[in-house]
C-alpha positions as a Markdown table, in Angstrom:
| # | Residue | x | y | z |
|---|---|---|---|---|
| 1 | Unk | 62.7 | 120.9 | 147.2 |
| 2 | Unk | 64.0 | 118.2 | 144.9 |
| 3 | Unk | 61.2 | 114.9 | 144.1 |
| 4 | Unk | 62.0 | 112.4 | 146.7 |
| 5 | Unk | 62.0 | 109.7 | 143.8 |
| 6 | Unk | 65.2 | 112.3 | 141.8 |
| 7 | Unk | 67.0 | 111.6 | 145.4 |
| 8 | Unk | 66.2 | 108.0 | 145.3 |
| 9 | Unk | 67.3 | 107.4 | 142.0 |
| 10 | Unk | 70.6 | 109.3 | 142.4 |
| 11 | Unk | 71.0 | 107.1 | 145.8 |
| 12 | Unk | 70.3 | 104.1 | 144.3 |
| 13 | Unk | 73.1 | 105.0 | 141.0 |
| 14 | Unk | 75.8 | 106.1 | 144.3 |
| 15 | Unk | 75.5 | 102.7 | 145.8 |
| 16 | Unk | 75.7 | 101.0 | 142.8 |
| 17 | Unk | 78.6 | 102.3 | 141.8 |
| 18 | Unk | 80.2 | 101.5 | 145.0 |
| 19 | Unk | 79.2 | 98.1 | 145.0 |
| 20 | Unk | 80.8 | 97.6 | 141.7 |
| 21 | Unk | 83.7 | 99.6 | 142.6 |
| 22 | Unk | 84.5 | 97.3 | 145.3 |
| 23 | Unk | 83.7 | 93.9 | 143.3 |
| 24 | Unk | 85.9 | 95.2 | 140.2 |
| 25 | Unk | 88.8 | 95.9 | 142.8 |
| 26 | Unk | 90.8 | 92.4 | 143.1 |
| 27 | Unk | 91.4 | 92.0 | 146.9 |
| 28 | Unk | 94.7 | 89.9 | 147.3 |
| 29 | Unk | 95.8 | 87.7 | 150.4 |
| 30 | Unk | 98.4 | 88.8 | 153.3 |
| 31 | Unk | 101.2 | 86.7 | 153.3 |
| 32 | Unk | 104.7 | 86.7 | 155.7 |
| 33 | Unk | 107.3 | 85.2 | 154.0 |
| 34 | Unk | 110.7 | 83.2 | 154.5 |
| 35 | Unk | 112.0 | 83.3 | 151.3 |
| 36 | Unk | 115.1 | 82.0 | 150.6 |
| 37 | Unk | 115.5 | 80.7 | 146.6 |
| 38 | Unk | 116.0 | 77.0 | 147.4 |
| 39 | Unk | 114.2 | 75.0 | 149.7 |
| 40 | Unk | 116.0 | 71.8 | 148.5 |
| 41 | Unk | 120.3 | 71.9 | 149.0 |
| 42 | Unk | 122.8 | 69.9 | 147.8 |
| 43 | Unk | 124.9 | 71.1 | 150.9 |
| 44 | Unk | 124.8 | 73.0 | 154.0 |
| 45 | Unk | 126.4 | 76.6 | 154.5 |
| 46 | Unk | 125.0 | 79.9 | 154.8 |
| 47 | Unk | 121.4 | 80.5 | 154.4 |
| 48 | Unk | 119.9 | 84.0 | 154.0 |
| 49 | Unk | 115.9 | 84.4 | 154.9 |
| 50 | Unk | 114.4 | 87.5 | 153.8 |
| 51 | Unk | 110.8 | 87.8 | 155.5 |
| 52 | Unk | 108.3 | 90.7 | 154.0 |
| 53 | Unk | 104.4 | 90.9 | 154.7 |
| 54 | Unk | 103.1 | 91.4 | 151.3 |
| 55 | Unk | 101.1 | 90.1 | 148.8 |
| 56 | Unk | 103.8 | 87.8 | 146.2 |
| 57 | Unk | 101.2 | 86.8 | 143.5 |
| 58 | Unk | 100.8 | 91.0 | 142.4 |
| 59 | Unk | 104.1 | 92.5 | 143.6 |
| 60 | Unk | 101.7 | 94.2 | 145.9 |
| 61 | Unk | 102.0 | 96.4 | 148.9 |
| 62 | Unk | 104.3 | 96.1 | 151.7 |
| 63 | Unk | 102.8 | 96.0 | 155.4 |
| 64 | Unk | 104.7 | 98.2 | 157.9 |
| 65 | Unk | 105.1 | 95.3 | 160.4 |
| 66 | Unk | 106.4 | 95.3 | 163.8 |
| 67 | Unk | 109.4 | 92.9 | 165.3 |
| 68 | Unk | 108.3 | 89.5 | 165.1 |
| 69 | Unk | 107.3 | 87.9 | 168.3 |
| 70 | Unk | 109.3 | 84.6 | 167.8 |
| 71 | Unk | 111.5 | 83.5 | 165.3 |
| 72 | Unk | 113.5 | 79.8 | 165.3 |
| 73 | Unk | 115.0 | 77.1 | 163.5 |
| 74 | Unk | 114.1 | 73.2 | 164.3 |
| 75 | Unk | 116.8 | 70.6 | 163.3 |
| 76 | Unk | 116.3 | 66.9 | 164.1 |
| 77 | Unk | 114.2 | 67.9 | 166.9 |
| 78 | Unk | 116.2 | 70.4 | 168.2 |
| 79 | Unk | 114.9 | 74.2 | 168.3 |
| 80 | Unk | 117.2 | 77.2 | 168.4 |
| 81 | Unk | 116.2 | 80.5 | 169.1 |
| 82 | Unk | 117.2 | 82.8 | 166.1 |
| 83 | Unk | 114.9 | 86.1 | 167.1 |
| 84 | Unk | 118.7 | 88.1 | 167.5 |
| 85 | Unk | 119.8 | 87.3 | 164.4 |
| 86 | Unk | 116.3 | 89.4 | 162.8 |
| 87 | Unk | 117.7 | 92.7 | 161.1 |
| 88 | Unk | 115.2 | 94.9 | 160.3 |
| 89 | Unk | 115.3 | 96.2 | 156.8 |
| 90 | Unk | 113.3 | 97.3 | 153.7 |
| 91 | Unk | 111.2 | 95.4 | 151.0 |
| 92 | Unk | 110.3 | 97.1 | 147.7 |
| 93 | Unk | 107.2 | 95.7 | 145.6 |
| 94 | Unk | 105.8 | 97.4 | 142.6 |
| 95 | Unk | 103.4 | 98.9 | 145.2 |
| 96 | Unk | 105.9 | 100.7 | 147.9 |
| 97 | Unk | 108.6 | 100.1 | 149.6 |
| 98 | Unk | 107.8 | 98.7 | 153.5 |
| 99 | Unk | 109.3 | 97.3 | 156.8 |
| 100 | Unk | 110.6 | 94.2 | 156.4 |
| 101 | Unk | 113.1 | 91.7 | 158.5 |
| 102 | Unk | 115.8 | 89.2 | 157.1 |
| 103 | Unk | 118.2 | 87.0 | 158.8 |
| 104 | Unk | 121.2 | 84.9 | 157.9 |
| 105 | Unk | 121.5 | 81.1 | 159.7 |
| 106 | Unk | 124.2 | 78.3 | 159.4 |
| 107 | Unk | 122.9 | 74.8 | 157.7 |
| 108 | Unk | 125.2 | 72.4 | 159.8 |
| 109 | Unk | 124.6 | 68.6 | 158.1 |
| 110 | Unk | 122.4 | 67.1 | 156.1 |
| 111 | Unk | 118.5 | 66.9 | 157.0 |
| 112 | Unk | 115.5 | 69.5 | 157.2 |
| 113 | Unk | 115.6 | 72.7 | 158.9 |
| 114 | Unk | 111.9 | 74.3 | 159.9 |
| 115 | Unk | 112.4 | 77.6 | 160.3 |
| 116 | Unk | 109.6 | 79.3 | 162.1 |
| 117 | Unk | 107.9 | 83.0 | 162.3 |
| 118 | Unk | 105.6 | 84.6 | 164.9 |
| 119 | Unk | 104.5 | 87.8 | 163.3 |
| 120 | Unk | 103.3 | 90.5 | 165.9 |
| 121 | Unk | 99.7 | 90.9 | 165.4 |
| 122 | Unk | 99.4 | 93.3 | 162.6 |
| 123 | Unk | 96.3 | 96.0 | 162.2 |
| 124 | Unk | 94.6 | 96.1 | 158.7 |
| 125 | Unk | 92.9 | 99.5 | 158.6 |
| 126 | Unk | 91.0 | 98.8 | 155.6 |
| 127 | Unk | 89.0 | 95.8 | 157.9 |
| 128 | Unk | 89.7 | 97.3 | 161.2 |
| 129 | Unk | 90.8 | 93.7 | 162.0 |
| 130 | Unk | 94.3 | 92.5 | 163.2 |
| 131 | Unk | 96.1 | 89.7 | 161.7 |
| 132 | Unk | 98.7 | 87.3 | 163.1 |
| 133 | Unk | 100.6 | 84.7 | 160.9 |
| 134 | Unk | 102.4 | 81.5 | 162.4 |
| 135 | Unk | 104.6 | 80.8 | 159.3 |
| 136 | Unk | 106.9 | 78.3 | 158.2 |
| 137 | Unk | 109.2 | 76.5 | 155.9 |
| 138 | Unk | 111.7 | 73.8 | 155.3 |
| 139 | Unk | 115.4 | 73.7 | 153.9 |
| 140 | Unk | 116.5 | 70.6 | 152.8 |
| 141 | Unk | 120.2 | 69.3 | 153.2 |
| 142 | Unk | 121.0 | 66.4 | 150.7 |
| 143 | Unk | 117.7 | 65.2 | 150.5 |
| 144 | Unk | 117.7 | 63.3 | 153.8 |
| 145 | Unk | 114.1 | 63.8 | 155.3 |
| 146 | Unk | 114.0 | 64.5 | 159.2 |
| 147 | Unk | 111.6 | 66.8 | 160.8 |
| 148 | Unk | 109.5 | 67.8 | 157.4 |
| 149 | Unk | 106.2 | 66.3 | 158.6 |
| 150 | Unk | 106.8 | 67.4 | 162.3 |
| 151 | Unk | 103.6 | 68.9 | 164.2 |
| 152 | Unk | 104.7 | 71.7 | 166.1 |
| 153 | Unk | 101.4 | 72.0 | 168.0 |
| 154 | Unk | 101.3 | 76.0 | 166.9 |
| 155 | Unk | 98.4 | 77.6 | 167.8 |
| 156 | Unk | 97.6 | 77.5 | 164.0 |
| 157 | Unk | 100.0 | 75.3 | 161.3 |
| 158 | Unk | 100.0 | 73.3 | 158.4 |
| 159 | Unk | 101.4 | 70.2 | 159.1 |
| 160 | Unk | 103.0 | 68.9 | 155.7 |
| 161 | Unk | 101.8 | 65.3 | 154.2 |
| 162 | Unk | 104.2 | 65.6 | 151.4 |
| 163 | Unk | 107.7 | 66.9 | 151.2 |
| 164 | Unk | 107.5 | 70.7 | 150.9 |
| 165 | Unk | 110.4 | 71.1 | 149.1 |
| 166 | Unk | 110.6 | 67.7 | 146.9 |
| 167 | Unk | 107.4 | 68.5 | 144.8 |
| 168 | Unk | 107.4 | 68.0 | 140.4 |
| 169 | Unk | 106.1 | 70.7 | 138.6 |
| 170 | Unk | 102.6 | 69.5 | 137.8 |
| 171 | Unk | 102.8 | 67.5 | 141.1 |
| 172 | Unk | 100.7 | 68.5 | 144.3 |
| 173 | Unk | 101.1 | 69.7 | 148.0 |
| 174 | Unk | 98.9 | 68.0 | 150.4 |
| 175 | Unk | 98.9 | 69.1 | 153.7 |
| 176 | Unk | 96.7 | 69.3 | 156.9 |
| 177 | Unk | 95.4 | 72.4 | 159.2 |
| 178 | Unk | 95.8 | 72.2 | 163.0 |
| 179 | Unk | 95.5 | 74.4 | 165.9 |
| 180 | Unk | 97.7 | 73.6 | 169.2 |
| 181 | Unk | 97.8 | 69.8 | 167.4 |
| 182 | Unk | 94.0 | 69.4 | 166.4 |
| 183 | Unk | 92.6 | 69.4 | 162.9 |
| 184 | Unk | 90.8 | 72.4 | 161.7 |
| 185 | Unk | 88.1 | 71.1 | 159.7 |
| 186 | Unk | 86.7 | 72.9 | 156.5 |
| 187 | Unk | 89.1 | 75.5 | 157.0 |
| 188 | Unk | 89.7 | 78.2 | 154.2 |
| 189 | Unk | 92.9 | 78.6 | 152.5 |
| 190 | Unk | 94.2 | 80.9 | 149.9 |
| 191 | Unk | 96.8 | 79.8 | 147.6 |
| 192 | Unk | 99.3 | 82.5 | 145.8 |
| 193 | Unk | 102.3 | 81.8 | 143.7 |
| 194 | Unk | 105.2 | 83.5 | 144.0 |
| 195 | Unk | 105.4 | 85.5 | 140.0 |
| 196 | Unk | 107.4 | 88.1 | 140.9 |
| 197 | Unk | 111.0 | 86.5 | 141.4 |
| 198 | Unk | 112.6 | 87.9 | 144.9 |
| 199 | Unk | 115.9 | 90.2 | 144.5 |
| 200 | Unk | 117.7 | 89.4 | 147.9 |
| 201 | Unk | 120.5 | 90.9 | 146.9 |
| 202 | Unk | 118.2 | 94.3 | 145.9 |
| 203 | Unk | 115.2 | 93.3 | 148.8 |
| 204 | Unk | 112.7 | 93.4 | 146.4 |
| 205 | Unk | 110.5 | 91.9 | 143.8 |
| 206 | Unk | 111.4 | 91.7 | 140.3 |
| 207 | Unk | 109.4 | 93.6 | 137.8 |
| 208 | Unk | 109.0 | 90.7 | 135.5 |
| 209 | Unk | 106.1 | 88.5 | 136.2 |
| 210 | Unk | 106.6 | 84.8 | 135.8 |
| 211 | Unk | 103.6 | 83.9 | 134.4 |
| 212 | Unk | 100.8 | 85.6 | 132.8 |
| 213 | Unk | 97.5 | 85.2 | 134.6 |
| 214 | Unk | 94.3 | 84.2 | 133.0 |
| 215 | Unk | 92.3 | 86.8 | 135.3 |
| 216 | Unk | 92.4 | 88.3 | 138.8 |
| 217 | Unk | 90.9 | 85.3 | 140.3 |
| 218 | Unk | 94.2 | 83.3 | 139.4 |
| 219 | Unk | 96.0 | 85.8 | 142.1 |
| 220 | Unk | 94.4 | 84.5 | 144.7 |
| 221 | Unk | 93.4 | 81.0 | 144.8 |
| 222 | Unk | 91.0 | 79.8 | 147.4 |
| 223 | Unk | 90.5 | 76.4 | 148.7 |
| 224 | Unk | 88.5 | 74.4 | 151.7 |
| 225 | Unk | 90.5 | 71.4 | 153.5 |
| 226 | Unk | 87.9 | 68.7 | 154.4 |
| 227 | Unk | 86.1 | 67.1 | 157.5 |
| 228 | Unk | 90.0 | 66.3 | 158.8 |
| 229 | Unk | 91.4 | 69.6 | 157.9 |
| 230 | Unk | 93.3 | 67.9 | 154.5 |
| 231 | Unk | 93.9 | 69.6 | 151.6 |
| 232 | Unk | 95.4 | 69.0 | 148.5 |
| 233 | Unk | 96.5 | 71.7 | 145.8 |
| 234 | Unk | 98.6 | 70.8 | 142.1 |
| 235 | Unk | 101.0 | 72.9 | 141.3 |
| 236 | Unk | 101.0 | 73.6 | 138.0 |
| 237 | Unk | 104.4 | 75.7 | 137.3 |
| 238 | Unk | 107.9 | 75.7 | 138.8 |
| 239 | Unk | 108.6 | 77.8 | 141.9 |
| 240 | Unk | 107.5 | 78.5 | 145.6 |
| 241 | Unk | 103.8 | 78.8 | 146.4 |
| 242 | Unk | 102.4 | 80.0 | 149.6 |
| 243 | Unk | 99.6 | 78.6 | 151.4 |
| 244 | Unk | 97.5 | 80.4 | 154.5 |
| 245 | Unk | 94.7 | 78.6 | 155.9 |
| 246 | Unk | 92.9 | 81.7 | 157.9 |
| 247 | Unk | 91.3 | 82.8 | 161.2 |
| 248 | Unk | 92.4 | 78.5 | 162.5 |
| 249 | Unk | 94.3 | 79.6 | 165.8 |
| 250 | Unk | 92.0 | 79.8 | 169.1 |
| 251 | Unk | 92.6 | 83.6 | 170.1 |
| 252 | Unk | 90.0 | 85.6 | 168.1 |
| 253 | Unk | 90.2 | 89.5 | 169.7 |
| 254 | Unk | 93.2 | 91.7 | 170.1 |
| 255 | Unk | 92.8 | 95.0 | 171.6 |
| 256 | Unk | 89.6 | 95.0 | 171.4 |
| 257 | Unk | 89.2 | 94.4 | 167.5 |
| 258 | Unk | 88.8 | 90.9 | 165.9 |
| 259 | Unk | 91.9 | 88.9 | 164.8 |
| 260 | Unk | 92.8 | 86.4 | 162.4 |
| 261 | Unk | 95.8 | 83.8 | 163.9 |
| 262 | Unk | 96.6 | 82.5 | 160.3 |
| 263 | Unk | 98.8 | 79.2 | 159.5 |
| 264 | Unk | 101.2 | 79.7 | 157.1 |
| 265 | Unk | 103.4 | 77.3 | 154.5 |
| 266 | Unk | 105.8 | 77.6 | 151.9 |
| 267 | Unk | 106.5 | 75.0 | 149.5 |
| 268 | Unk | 108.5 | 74.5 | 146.4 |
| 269 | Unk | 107.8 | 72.9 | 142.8 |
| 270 | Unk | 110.5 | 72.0 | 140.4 |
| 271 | Unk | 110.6 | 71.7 | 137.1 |
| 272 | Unk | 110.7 | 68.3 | 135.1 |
| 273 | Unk | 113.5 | 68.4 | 132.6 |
């Protein structure tokens, strides 16, 4: 029989090596998208949405998704239902190629345009934990602002304090957390910028990162919004950024398993020429 202390030992080496296993493995954030390449229009027209649950910092992997629950467009107070014009379609990352949805929607006039996403809950087996995003972001028409700042009351949203789509390069995105109107105080939010430019055309990520990053933890950012649920984050280069403040919506369990009702935001830096 081997020494109880040679079993120990090899034990203790195993676990070890998981543990550092799993902290040398960079974990990066879920997010949906609504990606379309300009938040900020001259003019109105056709705008085409494509909407992947991925992860845009690494040109990650694709989650197989289901339809989304809700999907709508908010003009000057008004809300449309858009969930019929969802087609579902494919999104390739570096990762895999996944489910995705994309839509196409008619910018009448000049003003902002919130266009929202209800994701159906969504199981990640690797935390046997279900998450459910409540995203959204705002086209601009000829920089008239409207309904940027509008609080939806979702059951958890960033409510904008800046213009999401009128933002320098260098310049910052403040916004606050809420749940069904209420501030979500101290709540955690992870921060990714989109490096990976989207193809609409191909439905997929280009292979060409924008920047280089520093290290992993530059991926994923994390912040903490204060006693009111405020944050503020600068954005240090040109393009859209993604914001998720996590597990803020009141409905914790789905099927049995825990969930995470996640707030969502999409906001655009440009560059000073």
């Amino acid at each position: 029989m081997k020494n109880i202390f040679q079993i120990s030992g090899v034990f203790k080496k195993l676990t070890l090596w998981v543990a550092l296993t799993i902290i040398s493995s960079p974990v990066f954030a879920h997010f949906q998208m609504i990606y379309t390449p300009e938040l900020l229009r001259s003019k109105g027209g056709l705008v085409e949405l494509s909407m992947p649950f991925t992860h845009p910092a690494a040109n990650g992997h694709v989650m197989a998704v289901e339809k989304p629950l809700e999907f709508y467009h908010i003009r000057k107070g008004k809300k449309t239902d858009l969930i019929d014009q969802l087609v579902k379609s494919e999104w390739t990352s570096a990762d895999n190629t996944g489910v995705s949805y994309q839509a196409k929607a008619k910018l009448k006039g000049i003003g902002d345009n919130i266009f929202v996403l209800v994701m159906a809950p969504y199981l990640e087996e690797t935390e046997d934990a279900y998450i459910q995003q409540f995203t959204k972001t705002v086209v601009n028409v000829a920089s008239l602002p409207t309904d940027w700042d509008t609080d939806l009351k979702l059951p958890a949203e960033i409510v904008p304090l800046s213009k999401p789509y009128a933002i320098y390069e260098g310049g910052s995105f403040t916004g606050v957390v809420r749940s069904l109107g209420e501030p979500v105080p101290f709540a955690e939010i992870e921060v990714e910028y989109v490096n990976y430019l989207p193809d609409q055309t191909q439905q997929a990520f280009s292979a060409q990162a924008n920047i280089a990053v520093p290290a992993d933890a530059f991926i994923t950012m994390t912040i903490y919004a204060d006693a009111n649920g405020t944050f503020t984050f600068a954005l240090p280069k040109a393009g859209q950024w993604g914001f998720a403040a996590l597990g803020v919506g009141p409905e914790t369990a789905f099927k049995g398993k825990e969930l995470s009702q996640d707030a969502v935001i999409w906001v655009q830096a440009h560059p000073v020429q």
